[in-house]
C-alpha atoms as an extended CHARMM CRD file, in Angstrom:
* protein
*
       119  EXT
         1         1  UNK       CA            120.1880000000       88.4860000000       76.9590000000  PROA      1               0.0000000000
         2         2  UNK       CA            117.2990000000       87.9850000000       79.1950000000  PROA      2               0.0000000000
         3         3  UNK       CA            114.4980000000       89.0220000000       76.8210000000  PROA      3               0.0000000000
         4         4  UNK       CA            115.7370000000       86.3340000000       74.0650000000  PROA      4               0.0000000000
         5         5  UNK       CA            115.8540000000       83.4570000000       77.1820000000  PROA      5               0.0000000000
         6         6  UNK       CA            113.3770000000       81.0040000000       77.4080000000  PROA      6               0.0000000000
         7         7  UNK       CA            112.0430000000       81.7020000000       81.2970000000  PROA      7               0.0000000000
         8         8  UNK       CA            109.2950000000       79.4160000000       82.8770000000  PROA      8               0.0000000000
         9         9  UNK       CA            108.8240000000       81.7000000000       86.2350000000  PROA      9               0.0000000000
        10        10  UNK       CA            109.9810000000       84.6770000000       87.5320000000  PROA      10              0.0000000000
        11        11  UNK       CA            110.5890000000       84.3350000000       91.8360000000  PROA      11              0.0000000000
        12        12  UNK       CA            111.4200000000       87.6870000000       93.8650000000  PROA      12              0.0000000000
        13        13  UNK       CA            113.0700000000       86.8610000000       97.4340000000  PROA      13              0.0000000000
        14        14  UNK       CA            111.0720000000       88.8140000000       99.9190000000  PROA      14              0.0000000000
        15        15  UNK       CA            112.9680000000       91.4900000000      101.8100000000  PROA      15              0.0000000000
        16        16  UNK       CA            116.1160000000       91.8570000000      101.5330000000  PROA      16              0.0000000000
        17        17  UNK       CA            119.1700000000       89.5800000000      100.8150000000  PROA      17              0.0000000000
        18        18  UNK       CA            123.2050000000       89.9030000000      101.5340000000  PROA      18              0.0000000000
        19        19  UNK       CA            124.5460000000       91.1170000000       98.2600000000  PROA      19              0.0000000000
        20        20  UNK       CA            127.9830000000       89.1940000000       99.0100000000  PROA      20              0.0000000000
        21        21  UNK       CA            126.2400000000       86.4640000000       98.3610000000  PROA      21              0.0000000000
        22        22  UNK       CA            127.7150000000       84.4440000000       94.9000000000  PROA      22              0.0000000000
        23        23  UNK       CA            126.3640000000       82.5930000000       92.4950000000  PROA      23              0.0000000000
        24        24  UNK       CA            126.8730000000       79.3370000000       94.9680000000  PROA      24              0.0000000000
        25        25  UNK       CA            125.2430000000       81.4610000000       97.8800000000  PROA      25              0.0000000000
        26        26  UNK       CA            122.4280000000       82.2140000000       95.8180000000  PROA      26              0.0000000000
        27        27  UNK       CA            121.9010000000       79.2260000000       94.4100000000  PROA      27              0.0000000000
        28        28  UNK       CA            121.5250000000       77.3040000000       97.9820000000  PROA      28              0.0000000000
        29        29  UNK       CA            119.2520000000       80.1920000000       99.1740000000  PROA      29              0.0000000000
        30        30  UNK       CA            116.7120000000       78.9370000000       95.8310000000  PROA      30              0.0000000000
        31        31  UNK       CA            117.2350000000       75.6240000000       97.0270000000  PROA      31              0.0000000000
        32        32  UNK       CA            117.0470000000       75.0780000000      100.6150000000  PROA      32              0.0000000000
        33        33  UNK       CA            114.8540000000       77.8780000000      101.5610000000  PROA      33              0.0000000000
        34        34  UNK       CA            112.5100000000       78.4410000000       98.7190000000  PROA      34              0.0000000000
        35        35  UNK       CA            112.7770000000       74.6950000000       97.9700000000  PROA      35              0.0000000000
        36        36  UNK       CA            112.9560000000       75.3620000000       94.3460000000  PROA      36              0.0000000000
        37        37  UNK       CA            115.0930000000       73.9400000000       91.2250000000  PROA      37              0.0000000000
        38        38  UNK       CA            118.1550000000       76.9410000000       90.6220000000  PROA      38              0.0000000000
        39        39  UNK       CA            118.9890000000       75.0130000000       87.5160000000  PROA      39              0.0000000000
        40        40  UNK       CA            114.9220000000       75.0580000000       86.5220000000  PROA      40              0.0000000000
        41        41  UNK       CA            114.4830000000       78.0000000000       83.3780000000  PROA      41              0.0000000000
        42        42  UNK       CA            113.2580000000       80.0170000000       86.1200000000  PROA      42              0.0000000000
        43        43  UNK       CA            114.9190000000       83.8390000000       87.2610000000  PROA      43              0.0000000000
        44        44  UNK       CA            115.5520000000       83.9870000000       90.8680000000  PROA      44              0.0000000000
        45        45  UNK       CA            115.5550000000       88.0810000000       91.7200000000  PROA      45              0.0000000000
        46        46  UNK       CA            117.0220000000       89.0740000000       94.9730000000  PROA      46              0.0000000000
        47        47  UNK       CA            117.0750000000       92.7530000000       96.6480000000  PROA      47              0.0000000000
        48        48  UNK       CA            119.4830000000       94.6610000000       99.4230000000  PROA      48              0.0000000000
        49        49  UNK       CA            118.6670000000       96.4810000000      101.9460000000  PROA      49              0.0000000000
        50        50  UNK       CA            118.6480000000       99.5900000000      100.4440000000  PROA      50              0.0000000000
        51        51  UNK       CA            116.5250000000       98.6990000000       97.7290000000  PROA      51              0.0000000000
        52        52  UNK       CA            118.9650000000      100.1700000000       95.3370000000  PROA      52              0.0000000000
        53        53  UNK       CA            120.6630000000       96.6190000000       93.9370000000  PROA      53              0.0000000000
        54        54  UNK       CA            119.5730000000       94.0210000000       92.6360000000  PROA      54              0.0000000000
        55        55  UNK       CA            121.0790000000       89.9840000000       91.3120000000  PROA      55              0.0000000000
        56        56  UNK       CA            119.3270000000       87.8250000000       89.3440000000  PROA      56              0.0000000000
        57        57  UNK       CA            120.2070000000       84.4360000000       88.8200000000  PROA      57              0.0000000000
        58        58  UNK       CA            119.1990000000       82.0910000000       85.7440000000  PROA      58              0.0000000000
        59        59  UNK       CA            120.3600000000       78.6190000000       84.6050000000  PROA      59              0.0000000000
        60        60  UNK       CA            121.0500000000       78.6890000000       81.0940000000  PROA      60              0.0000000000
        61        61  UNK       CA            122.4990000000       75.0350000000       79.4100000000  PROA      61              0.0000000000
        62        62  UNK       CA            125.1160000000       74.7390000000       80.7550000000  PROA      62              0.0000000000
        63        63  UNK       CA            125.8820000000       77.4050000000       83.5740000000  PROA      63              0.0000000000
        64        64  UNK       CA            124.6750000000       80.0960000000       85.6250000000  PROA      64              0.0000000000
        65        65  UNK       CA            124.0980000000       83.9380000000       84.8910000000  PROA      65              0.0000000000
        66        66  UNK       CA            124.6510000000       86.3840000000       87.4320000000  PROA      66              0.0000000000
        67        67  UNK       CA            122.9440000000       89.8390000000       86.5030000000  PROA      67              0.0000000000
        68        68  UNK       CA            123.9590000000       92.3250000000       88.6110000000  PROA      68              0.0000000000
        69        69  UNK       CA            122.1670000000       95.9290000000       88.5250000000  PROA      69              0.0000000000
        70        70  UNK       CA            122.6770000000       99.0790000000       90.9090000000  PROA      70              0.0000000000
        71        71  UNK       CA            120.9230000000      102.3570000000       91.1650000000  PROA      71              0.0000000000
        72        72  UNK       CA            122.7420000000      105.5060000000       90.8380000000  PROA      72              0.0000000000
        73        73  UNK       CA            119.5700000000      107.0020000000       92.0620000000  PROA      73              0.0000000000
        74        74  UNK       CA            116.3330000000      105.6970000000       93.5670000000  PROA      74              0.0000000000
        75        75  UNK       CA            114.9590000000      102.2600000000       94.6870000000  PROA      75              0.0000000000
        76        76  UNK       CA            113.2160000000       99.9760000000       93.7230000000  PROA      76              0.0000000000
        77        77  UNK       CA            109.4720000000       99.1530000000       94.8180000000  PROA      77              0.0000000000
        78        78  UNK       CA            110.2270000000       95.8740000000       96.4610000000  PROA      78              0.0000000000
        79        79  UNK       CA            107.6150000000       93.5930000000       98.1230000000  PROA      79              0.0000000000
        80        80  UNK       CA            108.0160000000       94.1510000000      102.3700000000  PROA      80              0.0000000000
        81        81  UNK       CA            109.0550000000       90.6410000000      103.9930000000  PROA      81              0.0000000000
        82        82  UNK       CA            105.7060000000       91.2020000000      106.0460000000  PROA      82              0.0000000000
        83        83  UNK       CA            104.0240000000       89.4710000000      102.7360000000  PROA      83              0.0000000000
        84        84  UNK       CA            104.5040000000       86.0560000000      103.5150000000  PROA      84              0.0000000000
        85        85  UNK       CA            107.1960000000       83.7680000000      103.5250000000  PROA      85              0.0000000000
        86        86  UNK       CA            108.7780000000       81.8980000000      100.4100000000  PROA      86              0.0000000000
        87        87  UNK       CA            110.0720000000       83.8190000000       97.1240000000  PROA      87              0.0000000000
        88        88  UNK       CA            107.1940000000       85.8900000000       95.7320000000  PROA      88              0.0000000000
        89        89  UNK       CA            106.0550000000       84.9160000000       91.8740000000  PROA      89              0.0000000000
        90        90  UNK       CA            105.6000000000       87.5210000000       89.5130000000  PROA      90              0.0000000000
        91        91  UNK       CA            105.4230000000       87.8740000000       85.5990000000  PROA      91              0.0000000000
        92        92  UNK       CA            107.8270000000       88.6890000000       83.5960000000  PROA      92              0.0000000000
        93        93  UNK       CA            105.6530000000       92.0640000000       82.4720000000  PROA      93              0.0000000000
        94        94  UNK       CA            105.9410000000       92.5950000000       86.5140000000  PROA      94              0.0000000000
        95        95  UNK       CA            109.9320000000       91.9320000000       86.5530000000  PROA      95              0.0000000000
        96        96  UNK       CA            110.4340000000       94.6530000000       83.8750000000  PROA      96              0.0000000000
        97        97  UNK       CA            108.3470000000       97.3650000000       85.5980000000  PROA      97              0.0000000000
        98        98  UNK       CA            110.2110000000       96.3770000000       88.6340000000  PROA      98              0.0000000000
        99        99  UNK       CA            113.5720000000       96.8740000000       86.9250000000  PROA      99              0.0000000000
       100       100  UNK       CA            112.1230000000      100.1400000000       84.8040000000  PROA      100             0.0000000000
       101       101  UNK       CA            111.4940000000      101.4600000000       88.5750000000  PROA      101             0.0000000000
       102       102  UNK       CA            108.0160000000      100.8710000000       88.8310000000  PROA      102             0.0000000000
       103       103  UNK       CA            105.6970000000       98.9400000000       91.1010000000  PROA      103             0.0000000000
       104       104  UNK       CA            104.3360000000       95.6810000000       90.3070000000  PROA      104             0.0000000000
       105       105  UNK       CA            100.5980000000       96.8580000000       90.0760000000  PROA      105             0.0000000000
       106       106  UNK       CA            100.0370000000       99.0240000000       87.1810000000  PROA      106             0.0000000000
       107       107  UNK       CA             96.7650000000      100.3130000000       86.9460000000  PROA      107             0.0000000000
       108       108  UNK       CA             96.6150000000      101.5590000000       83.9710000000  PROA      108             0.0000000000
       109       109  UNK       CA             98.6280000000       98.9650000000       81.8190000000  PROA      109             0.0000000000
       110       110  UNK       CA             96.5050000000       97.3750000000       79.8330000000  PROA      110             0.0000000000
       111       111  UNK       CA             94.9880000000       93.8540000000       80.8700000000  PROA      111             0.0000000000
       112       112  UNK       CA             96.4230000000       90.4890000000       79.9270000000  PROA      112             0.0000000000
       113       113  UNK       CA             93.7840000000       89.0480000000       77.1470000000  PROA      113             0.0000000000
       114       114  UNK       CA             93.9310000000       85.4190000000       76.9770000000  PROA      114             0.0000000000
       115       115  UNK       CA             91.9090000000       85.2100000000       73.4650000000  PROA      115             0.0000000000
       116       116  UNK       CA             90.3280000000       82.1080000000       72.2550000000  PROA      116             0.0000000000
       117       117  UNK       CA             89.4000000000       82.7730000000       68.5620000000  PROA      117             0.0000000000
       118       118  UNK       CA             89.8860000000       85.5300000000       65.6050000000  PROA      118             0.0000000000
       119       119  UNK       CA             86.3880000000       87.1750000000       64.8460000000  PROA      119             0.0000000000
C-alpha cells in the first residue's frame, strides 16, 4: 500500500517514542510538537526504545493508516535524539533502507541524478 501512495515527505521522530501511543496519540505528537499537518500526504515514522518496532502514520482521503512493523530479530539504525530536535526528514529511498534494516547513508547506492535533457 505505501509504495502505490502519493507521499510529499517522509518525517522520522528522533529517539524513541511510547509504542502505546494510537493513532490519536500520534497524531497530536505530529501536531503539537513537530508542528506539522498529520492529515498533510506526508509519513510520520516513529521508533521504541529498543529499536526493534516501528508505526507509521499516513493520511490517506479520508482516514488514517497505522503501519505497524516489529523485528523478530535486530534493530533498526535509528537517528540518536542527540541530532537535534524536531522530526528528522528523510527520502523515501532512505525510509526503505531504514525498513530493509539498513542505515540511512549508503555509500555505495548509486547517486540521485536530477537530469535536464536526453543526449
Amino acid at each position: 500500500m505505501l509504495k502505490d501512495a502519493m507521499i510529499d515527505s517522509v518525517y522520522l521522530a528522533r529517539g524513541s517514542t511510547d509504542m502505546r501511543k494510537s493513532i490519536d496519540g500520534l497524531a497530536i505528537l505530529v501536531q503539537v510538537e513537530f508542528n506539522l499537518d498529520p492529515f498533510s500526504s506526508s509519513l510520520f515514522v516513529f521508533c521504541n526504545r529498543q529499536r526493534n518496532k516501528l508505526k507509521i502514520l499516513h493520511w490517506d482521503t479520508n482516514g488514517f493508516w497505522l503501519y505497524y512493523r516489529r523485528l523478530e530479530r535486530g534493530k533498526f539504525h535509528w537517528p540518536s535524539n542527540n541530532t537535534g530536535s524536531g522530526p528528522f526528514k528523510v527520502t523515501r529511498r532512505q525510509l526503505n533502507w531504514l525498513l530493509d534494516g539498513l542505515s540511512l547513508e549508503q555509500k555505495k547506492a548509486h547517486p540521485v541524478v536530477s537530469a535536464k535533457t536526453v543526449i
